[in-house]
LUMGULO-197749 format. One line per field, with one value per atom (N, C-alpha, C): residue number from 1; residue in one letter; atom name; x, y, z. Coordinates in pm, 1 decimal, always signed. Layout:
BEGIN
num	c(NUM/...)
residuo	c(a/...)
atomo	c(CA/...)
x	c(X/...)
y	c(Y/...)
z	c(Z/...)
# end
This chain:
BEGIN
num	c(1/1/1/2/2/2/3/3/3/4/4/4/5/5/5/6/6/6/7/7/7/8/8/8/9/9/9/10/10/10/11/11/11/12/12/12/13/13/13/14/14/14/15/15/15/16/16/16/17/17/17/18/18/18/19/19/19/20/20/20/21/21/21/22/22/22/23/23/23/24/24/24/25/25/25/26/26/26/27/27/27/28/28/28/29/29/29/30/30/30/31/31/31/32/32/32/33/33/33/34/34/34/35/35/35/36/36/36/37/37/37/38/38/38/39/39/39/40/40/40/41/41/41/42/42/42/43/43/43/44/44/44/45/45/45/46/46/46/47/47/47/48/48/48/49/49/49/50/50/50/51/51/51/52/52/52/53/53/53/54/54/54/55/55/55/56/56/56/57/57/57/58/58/58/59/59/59/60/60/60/61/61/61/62/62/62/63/63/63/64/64/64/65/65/65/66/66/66/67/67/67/68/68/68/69/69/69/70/70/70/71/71/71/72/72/72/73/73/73/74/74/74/75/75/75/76/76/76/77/77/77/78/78/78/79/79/79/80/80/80/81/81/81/82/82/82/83/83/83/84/84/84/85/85/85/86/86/86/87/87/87/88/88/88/89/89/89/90/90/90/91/91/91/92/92/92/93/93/93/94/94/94/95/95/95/96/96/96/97/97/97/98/98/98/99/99/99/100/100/100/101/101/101/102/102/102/103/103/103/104/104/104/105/105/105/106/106/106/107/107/107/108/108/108/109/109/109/110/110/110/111/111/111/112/112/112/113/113/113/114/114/114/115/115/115/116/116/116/117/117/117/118/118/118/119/119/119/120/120/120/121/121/121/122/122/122/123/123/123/124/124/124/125/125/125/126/126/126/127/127/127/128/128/128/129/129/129/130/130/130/131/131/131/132/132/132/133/133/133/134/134/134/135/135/135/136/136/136/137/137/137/138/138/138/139/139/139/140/140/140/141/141/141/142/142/142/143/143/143/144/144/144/145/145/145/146/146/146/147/147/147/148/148/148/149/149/149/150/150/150/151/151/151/152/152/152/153/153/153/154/154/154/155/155/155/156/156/156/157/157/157/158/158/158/159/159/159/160/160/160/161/161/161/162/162/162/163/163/163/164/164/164/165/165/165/166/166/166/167/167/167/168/168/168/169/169/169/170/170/170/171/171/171/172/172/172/173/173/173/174/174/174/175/175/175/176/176/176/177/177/177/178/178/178/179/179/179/180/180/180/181/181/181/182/182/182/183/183/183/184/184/184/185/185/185)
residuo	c(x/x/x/x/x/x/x/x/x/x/x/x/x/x/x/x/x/x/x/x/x/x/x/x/x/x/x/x/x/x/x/x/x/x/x/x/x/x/x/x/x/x/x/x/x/x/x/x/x/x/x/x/x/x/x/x/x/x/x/x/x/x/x/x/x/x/x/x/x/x/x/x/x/x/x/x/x/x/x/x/x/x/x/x/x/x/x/x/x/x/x/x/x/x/x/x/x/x/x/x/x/x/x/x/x/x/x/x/x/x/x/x/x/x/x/x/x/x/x/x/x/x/x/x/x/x/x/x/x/x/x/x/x/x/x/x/x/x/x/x/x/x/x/x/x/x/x/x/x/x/x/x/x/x/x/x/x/x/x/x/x/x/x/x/x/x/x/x/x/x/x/x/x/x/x/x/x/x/x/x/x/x/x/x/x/x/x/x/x/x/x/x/x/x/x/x/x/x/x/x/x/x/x/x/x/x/x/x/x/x/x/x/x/x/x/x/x/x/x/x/x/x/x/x/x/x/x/x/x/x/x/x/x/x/x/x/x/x/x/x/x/x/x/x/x/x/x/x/x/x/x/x/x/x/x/x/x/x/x/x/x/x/x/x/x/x/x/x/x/x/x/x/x/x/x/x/x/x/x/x/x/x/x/x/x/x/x/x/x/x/x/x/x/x/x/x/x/x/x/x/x/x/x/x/x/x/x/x/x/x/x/x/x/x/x/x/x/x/x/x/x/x/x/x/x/x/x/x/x/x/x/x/x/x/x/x/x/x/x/x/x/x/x/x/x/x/x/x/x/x/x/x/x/x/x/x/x/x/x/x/x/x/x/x/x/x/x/x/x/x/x/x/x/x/x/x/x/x/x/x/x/x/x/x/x/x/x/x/x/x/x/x/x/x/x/x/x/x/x/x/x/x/x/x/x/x/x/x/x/x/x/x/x/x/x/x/x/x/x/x/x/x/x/x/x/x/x/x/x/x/x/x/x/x/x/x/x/x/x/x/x/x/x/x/x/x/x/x/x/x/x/x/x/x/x/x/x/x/x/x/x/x/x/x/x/x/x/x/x/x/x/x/x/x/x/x/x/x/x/x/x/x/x/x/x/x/x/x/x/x/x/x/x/x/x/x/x/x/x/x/x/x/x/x/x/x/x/x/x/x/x/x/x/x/x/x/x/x/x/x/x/x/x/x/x/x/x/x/x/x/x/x/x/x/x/x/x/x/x/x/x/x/x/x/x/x/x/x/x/x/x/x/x/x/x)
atomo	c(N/CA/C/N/CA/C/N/CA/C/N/CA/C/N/CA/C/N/CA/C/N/CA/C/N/CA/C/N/CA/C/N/CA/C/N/CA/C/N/CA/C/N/CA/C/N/CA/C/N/CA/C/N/CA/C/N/CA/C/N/CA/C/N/CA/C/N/CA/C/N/CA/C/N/CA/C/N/CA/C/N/CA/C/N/CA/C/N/CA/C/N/CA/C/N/CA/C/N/CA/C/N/CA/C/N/CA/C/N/CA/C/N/CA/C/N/CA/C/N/CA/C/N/CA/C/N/CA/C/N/CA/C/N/CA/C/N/CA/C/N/CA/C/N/CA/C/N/CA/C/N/CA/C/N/CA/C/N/CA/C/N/CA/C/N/CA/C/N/CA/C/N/CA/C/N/CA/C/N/CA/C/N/CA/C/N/CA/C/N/CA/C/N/CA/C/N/CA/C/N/CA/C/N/CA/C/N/CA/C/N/CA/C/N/CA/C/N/CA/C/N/CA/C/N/CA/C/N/CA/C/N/CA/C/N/CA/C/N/CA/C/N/CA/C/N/CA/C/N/CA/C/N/CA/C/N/CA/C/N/CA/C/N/CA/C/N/CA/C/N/CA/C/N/CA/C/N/CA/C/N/CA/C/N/CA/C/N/CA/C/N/CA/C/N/CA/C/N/CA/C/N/CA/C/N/CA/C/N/CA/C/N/CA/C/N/CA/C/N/CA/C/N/CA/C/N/CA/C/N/CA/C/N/CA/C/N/CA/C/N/CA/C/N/CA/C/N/CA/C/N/CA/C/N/CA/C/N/CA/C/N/CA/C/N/CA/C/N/CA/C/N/CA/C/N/CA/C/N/CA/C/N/CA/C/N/CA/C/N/CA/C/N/CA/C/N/CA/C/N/CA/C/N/CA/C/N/CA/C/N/CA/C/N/CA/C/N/CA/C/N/CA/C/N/CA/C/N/CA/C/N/CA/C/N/CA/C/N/CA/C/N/CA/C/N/CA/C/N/CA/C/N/CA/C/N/CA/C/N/CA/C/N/CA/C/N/CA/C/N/CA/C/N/CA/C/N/CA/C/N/CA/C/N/CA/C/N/CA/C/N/CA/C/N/CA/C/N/CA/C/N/CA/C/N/CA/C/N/CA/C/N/CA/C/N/CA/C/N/CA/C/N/CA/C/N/CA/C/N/CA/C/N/CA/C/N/CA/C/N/CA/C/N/CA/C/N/CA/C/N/CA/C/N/CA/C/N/CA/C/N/CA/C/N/CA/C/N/CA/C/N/CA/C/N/CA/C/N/CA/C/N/CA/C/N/CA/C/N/CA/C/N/CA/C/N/CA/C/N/CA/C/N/CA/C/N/CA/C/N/CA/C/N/CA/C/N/CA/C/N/CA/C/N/CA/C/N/CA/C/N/CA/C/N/CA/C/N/CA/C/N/CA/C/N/CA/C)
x	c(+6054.4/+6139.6/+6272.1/+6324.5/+6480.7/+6523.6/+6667.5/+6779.3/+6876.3/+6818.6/+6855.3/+6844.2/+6942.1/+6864.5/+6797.6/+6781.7/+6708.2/+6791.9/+6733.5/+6854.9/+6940.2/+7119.3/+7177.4/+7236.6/+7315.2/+7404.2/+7535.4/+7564.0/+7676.1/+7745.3/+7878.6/+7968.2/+7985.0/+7985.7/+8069.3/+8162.6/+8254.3/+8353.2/+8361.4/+8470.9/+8534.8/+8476.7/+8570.2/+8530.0/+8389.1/+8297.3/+8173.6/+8083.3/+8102.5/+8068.0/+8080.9/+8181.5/+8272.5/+8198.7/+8122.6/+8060.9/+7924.5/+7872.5/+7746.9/+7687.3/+7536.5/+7509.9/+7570.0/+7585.1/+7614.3/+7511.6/+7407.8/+7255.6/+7177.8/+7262.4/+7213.9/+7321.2/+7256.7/+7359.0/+7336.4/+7444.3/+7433.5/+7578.5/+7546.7/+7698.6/+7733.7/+7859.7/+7896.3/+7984.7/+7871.5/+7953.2/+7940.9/+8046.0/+8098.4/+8078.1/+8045.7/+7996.4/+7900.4/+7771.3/+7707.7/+7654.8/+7553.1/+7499.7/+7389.8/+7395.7/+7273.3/+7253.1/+7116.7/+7030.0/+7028.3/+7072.2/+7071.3/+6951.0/+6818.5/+6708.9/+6620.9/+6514.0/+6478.7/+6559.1/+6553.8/+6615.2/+6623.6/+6689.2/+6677.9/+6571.0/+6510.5/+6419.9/+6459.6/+6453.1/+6428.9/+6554.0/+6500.3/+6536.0/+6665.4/+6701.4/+6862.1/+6928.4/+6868.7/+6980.0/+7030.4/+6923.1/+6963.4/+7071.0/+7030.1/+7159.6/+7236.1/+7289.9/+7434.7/+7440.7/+7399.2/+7418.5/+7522.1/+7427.9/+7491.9/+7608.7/+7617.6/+7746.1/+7844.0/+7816.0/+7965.1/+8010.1/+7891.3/+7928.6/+8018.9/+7974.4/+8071.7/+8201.9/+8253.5/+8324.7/+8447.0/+8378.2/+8408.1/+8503.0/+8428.6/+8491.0/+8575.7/+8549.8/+8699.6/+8798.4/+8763.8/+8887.4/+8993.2/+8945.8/+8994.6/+9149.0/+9273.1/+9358.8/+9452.5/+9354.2/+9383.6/+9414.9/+9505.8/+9516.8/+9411.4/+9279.6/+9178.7/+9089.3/+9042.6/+8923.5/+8784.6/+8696.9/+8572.6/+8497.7/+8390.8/+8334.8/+8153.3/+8092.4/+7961.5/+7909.3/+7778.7/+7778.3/+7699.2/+7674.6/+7742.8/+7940.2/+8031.8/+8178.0/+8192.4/+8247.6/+8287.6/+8392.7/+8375.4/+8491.0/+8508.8/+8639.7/+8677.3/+8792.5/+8694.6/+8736.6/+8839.0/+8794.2/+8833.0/+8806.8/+8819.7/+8823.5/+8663.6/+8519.1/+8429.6/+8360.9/+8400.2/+8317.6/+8353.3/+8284.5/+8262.9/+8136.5/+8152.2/+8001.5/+8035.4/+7877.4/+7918.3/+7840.9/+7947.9/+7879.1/+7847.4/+7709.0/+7670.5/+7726.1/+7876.7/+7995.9/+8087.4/+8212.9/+8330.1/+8456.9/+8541.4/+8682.2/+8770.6/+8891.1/+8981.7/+9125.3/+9182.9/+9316.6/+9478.4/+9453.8/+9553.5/+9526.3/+9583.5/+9589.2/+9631.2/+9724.4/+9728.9/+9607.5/+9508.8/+9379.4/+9287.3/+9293.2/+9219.0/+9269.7/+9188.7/+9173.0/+9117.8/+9126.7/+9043.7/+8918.7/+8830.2/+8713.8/+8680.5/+8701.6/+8698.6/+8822.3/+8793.9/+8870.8/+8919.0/+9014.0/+9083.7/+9147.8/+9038.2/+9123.2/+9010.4/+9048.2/+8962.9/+8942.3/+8849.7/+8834.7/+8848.4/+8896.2/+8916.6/+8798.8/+8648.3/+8555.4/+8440.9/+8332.8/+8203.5/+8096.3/+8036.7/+7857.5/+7803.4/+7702.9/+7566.4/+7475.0/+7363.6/+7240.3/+7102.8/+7050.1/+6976.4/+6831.3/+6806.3/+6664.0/+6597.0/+6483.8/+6380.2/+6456.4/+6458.7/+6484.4/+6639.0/+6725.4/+6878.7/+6903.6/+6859.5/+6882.5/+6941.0/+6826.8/+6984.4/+7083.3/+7034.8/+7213.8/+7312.3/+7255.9/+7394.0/+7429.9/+7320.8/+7357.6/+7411.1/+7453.5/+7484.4/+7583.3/+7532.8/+7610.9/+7746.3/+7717.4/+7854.1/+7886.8/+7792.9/+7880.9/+8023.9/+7960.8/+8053.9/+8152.5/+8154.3/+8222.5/+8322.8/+8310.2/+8366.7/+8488.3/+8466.2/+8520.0/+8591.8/+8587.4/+8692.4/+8798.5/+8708.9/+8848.7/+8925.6/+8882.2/+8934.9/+8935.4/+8801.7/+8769.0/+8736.3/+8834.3/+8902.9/+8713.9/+8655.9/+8523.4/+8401.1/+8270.4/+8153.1/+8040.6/+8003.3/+7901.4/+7764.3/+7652.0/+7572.0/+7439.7/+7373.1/+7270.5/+7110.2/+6992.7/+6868.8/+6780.8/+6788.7/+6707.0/+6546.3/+6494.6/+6370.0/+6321.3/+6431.0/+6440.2/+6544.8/+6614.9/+6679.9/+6784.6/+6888.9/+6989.9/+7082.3/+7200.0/+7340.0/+7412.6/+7471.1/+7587.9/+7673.3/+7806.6/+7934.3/+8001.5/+8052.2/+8121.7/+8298.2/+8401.9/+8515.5/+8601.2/+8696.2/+8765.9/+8866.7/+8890.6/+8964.0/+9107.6/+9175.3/+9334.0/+9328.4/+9187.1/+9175.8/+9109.7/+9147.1/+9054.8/+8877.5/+8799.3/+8676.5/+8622.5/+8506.1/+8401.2/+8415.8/+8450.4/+8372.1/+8204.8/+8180.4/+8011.2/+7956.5/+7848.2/+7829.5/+7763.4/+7839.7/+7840.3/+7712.3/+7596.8/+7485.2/+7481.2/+7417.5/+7398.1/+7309.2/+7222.4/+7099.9/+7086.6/+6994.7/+6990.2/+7059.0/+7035.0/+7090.1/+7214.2/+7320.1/+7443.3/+7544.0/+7649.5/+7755.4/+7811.3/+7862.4/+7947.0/+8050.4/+8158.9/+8305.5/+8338.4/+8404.8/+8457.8/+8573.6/+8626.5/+8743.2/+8859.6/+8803.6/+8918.4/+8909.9/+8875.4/+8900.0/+8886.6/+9011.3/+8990.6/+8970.8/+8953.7/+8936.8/+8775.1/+8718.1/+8539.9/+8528.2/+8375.4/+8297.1/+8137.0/+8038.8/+7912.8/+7816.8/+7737.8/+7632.9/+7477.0/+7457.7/+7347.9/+7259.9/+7195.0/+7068.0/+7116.4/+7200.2/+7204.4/+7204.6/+7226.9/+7284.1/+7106.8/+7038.4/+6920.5/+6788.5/+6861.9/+6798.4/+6700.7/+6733.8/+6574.9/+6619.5)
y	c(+411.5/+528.2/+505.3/+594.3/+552.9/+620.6/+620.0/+640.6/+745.1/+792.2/+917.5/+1065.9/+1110.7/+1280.7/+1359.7/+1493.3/+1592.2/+1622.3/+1670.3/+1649.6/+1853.9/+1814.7/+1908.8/+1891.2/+2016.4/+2038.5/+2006.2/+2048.3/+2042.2/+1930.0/+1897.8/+1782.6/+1842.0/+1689.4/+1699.6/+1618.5/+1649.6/+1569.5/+1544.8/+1446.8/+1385.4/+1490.4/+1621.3/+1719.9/+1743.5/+1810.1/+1803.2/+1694.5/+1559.1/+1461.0/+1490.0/+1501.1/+1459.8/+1593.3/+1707.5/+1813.8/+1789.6/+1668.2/+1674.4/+1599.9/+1576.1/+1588.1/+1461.2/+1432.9/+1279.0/+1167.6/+1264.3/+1155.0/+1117.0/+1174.1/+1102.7/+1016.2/+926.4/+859.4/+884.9/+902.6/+881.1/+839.1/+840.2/+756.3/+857.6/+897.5/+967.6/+881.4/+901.1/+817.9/+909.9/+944.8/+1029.1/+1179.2/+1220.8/+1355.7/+1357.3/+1235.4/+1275.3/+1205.5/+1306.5/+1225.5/+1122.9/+1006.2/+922.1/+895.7/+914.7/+907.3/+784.3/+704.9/+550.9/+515.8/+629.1/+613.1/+520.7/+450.6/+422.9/+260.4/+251.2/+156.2/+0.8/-39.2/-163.5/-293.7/-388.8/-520.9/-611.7/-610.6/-772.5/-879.1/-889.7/-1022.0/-961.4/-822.4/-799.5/-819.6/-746.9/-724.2/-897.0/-988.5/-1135.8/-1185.3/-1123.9/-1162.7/-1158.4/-992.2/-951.4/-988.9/-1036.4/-1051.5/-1208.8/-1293.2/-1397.7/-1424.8/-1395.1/-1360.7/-1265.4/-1201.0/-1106.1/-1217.5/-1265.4/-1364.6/-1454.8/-1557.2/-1600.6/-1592.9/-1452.4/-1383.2/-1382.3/-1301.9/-1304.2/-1381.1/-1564.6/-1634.8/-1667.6/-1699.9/-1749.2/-1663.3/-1531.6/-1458.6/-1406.4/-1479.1/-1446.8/-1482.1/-1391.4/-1439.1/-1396.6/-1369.3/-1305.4/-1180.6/-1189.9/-1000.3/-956.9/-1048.3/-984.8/-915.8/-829.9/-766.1/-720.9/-814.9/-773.3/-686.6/-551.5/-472.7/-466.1/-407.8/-393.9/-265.8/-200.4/-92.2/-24.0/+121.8/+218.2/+213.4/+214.4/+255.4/+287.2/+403.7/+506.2/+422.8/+388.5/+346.4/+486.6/+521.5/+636.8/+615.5/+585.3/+522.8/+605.1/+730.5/+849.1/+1030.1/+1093.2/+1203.9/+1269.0/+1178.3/+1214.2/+1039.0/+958.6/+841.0/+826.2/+797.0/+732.1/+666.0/+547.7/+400.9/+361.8/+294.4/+229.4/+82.3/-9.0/-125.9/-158.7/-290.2/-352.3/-429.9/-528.0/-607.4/-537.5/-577.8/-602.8/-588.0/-661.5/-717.4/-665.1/-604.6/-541.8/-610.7/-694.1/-751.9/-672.6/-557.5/-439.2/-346.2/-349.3/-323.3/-175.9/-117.9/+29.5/+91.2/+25.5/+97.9/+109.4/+46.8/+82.6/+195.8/+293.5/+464.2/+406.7/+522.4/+515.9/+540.6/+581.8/+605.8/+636.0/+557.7/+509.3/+384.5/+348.0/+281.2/+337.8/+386.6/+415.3/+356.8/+316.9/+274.0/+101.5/+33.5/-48.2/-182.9/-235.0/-339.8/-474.0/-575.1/-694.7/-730.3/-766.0/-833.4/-694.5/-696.3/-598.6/-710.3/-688.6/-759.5/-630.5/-670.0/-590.4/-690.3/-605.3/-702.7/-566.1/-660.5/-603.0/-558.1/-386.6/-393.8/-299.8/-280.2/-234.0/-109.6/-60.3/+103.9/+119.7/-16.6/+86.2/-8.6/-125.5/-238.4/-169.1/-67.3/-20.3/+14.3/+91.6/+199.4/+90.2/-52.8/-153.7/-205.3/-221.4/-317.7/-234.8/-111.3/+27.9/+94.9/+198.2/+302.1/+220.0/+161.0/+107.4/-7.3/-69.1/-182.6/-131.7/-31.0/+41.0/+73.8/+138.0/+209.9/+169.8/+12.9/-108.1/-141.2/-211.5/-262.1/-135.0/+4.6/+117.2/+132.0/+112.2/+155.2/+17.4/-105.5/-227.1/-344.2/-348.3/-381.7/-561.7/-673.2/-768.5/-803.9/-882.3/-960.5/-852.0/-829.2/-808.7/-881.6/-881.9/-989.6/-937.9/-971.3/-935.7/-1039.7/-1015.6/-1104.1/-1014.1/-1127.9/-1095.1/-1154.8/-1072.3/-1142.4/-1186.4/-1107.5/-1144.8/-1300.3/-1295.7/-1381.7/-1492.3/-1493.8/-1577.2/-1637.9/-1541.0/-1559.8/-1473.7/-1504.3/-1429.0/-1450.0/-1332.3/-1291.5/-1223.3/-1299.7/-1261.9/-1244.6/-1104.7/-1050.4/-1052.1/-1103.6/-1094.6/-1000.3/-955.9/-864.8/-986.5/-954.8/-1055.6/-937.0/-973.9/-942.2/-827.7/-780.0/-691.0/-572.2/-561.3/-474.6/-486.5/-536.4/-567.8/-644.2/-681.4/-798.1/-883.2/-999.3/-1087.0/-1064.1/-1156.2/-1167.1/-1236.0/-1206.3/-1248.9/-1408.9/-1458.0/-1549.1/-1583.1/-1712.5/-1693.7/-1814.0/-1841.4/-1890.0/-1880.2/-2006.2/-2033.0/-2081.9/-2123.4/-2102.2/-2297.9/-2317.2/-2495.6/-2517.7/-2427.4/-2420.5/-2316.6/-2351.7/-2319.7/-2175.4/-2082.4/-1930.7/-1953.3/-1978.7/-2035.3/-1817.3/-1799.4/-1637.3/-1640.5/-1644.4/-1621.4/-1550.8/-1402.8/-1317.4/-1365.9/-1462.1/-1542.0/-1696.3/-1731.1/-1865.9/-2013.1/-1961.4/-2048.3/-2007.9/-1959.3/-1938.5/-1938.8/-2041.6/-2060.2/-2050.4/-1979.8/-1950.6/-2066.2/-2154.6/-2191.0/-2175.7/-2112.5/-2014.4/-2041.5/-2191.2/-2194.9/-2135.6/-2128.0/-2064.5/-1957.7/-1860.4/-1727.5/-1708.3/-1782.4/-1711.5/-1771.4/-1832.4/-1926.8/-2010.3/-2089.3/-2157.2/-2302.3)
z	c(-12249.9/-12230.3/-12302.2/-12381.6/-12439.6/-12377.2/-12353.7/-12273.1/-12364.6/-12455.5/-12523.5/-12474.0/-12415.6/-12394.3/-12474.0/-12417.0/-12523.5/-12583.9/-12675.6/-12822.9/-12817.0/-12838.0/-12804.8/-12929.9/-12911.8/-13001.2/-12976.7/-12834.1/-12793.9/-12779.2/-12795.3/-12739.0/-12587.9/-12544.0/-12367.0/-12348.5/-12305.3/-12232.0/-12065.5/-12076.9/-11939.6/-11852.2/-11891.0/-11783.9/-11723.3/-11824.4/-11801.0/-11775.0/-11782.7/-11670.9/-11584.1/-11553.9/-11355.6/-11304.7/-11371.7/-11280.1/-11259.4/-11337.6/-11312.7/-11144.5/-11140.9/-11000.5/-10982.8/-10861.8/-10845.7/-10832.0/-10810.2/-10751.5/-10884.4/-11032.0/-11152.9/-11215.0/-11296.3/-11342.0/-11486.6/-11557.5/-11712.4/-11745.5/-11901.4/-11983.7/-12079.8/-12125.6/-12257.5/-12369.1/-12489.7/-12570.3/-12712.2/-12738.3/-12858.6/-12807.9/-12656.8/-12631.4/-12628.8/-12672.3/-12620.0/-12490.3/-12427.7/-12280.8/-12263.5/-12230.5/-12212.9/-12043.2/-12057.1/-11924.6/-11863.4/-11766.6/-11713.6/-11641.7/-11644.0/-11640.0/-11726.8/-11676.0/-11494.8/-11478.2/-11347.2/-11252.3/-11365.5/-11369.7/-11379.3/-11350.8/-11428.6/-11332.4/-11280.2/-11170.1/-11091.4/-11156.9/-11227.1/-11325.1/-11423.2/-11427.7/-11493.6/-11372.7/-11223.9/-11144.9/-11088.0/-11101.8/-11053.8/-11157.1/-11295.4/-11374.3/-11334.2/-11298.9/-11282.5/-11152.4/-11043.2/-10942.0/-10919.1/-11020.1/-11035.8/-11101.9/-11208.8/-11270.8/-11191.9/-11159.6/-11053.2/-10951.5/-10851.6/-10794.0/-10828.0/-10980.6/-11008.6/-11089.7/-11131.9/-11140.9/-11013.1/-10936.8/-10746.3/-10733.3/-10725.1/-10652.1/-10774.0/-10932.5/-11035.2/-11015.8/-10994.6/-10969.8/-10897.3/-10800.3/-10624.0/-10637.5/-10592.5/-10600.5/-10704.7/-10833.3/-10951.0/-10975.4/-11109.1/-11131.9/-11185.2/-11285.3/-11279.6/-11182.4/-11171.5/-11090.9/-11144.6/-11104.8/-11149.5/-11099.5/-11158.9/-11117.0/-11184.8/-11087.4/-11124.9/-11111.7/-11231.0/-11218.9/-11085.3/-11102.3/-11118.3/-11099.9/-11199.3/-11183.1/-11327.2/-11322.8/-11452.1/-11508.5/-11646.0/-11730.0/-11835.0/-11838.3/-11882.1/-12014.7/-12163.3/-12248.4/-12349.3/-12339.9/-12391.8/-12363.1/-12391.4/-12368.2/-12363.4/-12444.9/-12478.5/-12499.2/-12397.6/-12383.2/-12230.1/-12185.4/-12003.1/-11979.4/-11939.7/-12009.2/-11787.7/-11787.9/-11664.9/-11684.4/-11756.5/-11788.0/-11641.8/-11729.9/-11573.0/-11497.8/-11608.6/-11499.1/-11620.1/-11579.7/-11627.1/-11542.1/-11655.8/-11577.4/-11565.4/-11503.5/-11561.4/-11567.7/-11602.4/-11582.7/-11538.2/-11599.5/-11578.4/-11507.3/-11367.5/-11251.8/-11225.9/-11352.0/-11377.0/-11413.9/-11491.6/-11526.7/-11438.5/-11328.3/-11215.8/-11106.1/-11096.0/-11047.3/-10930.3/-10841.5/-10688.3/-10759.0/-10842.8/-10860.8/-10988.6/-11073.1/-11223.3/-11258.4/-11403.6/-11448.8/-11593.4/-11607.1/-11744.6/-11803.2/-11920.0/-12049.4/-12058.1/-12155.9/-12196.9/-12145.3/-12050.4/-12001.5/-12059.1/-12030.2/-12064.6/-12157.1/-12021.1/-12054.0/-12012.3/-12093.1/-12054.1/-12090.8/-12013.9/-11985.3/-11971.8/-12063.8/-12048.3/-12077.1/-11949.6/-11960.1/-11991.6/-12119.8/-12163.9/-12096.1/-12094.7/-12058.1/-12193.5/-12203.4/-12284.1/-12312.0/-12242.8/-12247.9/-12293.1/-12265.9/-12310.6/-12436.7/-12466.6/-12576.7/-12680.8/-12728.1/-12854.7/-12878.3/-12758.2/-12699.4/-12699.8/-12619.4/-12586.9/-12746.2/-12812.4/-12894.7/-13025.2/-13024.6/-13173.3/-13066.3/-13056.2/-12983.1/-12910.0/-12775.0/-12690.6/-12761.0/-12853.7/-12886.5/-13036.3/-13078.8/-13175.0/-13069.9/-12959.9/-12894.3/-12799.4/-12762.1/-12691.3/-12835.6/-12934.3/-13033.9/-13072.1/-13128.7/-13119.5/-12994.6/-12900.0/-12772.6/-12718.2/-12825.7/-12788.3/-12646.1/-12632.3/-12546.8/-12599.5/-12514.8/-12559.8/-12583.6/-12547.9/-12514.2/-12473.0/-12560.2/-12514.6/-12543.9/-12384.4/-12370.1/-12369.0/-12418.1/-12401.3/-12368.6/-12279.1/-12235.7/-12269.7/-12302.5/-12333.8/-12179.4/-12061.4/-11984.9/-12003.9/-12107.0/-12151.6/-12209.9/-12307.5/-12418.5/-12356.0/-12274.8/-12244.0/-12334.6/-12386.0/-12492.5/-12481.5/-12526.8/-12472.5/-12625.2/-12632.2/-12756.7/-12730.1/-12826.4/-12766.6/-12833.9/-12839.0/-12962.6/-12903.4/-12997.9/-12944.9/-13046.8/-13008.4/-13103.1/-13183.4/-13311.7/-13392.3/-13370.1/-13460.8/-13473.8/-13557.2/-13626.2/-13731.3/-13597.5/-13517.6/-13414.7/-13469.8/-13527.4/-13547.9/-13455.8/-13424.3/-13392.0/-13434.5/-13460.7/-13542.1/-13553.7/-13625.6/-13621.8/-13480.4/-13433.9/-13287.5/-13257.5/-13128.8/-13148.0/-13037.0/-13066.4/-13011.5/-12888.4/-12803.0/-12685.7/-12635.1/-12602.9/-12531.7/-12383.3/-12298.2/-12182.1/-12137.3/-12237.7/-12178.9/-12206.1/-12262.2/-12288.1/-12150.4/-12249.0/-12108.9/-12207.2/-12156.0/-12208.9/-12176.4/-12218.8/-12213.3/-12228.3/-12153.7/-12141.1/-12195.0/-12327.5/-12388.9/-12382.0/-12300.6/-12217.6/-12075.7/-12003.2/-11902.7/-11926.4/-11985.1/-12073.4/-11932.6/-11811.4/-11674.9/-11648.3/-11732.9/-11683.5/-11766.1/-11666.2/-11818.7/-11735.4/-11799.3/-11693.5/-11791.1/-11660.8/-11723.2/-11695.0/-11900.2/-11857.3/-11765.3/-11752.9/-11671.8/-11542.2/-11492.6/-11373.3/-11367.3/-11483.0/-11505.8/-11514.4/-11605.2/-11602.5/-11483.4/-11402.3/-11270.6/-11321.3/-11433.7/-11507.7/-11443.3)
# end
């Protein structure tokens, strides 16, 4: 299943999100709408489960605040994404019920159905609205890439990570996740 809607013409914005039902979830990125259909597996949600966890406890205390999805990040006027973690360090960008403006750190964990969207669409769309660190994990494949923004607002080229290594979090230079645990091997 891709995570592409039926194909429109129309742009949508902020506005026309926030009216849709609440019992669906989707993302807007450039206007247009993507479907967050179907559910997630097993084995993404233990990802993110573990990683927020240890998120949780590095950050306790901190002005960072970590979040997991469903929570509206509201990047622009015609993008609103609900990564599956991220951080926010700036304490003004956090809303009673969104977060505006560009998160520190974003994790996404990859499933079948949204992989391209993460890895084209939001990853173009993270690096435009300046989003410091995106992380991305392969729960299949058991491999993680990590794109950081350089000084040129770009990506660098992505940097790769296997399951017997450690993810040093560069926009949280006090964490560092190690994968085998991240992927429970």
């Amino acid at each position: 299943m891709n995570s592409v809607p039926k194909s429109s013409a129309q742009t949508f914005s902020v506005a026309d999100y926030l009216g849709w039902p609440d019992d669906e979830r989707w993302e807007l990125i450039d206007g247009v709408p993507y479907n967050m259909s179907p559910a997630p597996s097993i084995k993404h949600q233990n990802v993110v489960i573990t990683i927020a966890a240890k998120l949780k406890t590095a950050l306790k205390g901190k002005p960072c605040k970590p979040f997991i999805a469903p929570v509206d990040v509201i990047l622009s006027e015609h993008d609103v994404v609900q990564p599956d973690l991220l951080v926010v360090c700036n304490p003004e960008k956090i809303g009673e019920k969104a977060i505006h403006g560009a998160p520190d750190l974003v994790v996404e964990v990859l499933s079948p159905s949204t992989a391209l969207k993460d890895m084209r669409e939001k990853k173009a769309l993270y690096e435009r609205a300046g989003v410091q660190e995106y992380v991305v994990i392969d729960p299949l494949e058991n491999y993680v890439q990590r794109f950081f923004l350089g000084d040129d607002g770009r990506y660098a080229s992505a940097e790769v990570f296997g399951t017997d290594e450690d993810l040093p979090l560069l926009s949280l230079p006090e964490l560092i996740l190690p994968l085998a645990e991240v992927f429970e091997l």
